[in-house]
N, C-alpha and C positions, 0 to 999 in steps of 0.2 A: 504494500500500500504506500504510497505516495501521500507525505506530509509536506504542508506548509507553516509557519509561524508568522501569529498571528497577536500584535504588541497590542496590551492594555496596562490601561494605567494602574496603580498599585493597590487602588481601593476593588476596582473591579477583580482583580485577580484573587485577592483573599476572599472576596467574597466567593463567586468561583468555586478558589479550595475549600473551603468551610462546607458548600451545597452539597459539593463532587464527596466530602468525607461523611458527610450527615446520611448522604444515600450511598455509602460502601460503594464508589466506584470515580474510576479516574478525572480528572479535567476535562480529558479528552473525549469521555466518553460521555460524561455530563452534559459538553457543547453539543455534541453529535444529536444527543435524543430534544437537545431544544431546536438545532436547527430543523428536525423530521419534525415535531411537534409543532415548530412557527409555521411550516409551510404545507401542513395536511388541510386539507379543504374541510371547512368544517358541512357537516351535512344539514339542513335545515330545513325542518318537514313547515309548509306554507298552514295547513293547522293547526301548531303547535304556535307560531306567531300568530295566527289570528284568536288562538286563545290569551296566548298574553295582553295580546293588546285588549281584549275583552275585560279580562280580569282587571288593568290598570283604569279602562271605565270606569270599572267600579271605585277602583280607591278615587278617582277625580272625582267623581261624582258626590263622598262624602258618604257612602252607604257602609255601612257596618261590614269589619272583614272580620279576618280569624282575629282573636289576638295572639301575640310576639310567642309568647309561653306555650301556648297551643302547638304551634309550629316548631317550638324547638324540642319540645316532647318526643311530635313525628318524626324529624331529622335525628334525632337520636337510637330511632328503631331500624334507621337504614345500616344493612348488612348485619342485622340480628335476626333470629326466629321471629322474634317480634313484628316484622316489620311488615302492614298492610299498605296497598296502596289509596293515598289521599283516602277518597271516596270510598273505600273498604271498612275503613278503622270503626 
């Protein structure tokens, strides 16, 4: 494989090696999976925006949502047994 070097300043580099160590694996290979990640197309179903934009209606409009605590109940069953979807719970 054929390498290039690639100069950053000194704050960027530690930070960098701290990420690269925090996730058990090289600089180089740290950079690698951000450059695949910056440039994967992200997929985006045209229903799943036209619900967002439905649900922030609601928040503009002033009509009662979940509350904050409710929600962070649900986000905390994600990837447990626990965990229903929205509309299930």
């Amino acid at each position: 494989m054929k390498t290039q070097i690639i100069e950053v300043d000194e704050a960027t580099a530690a930070t960098l090696k701290t990420r690269a160590a925090e996730r058990g694996v090289s600089v180089t290979e740290l950079v690698a999976e951000l450059a695949v990640f910056d440039s994967a197309p992200i997929a985006v179903d045209s229903e799943d925006i036209a619900e967002l934009e439905r649900r922030w209606k609601t928040v503009e409009s002033g009509r009662a949502t979940r509350p904050h605590e409710e929600v962070v109940r649900w986000l905390r069953t994600w990837g447990t047994p626990a965990f229903r979807r929205w509309h299930e719970r």
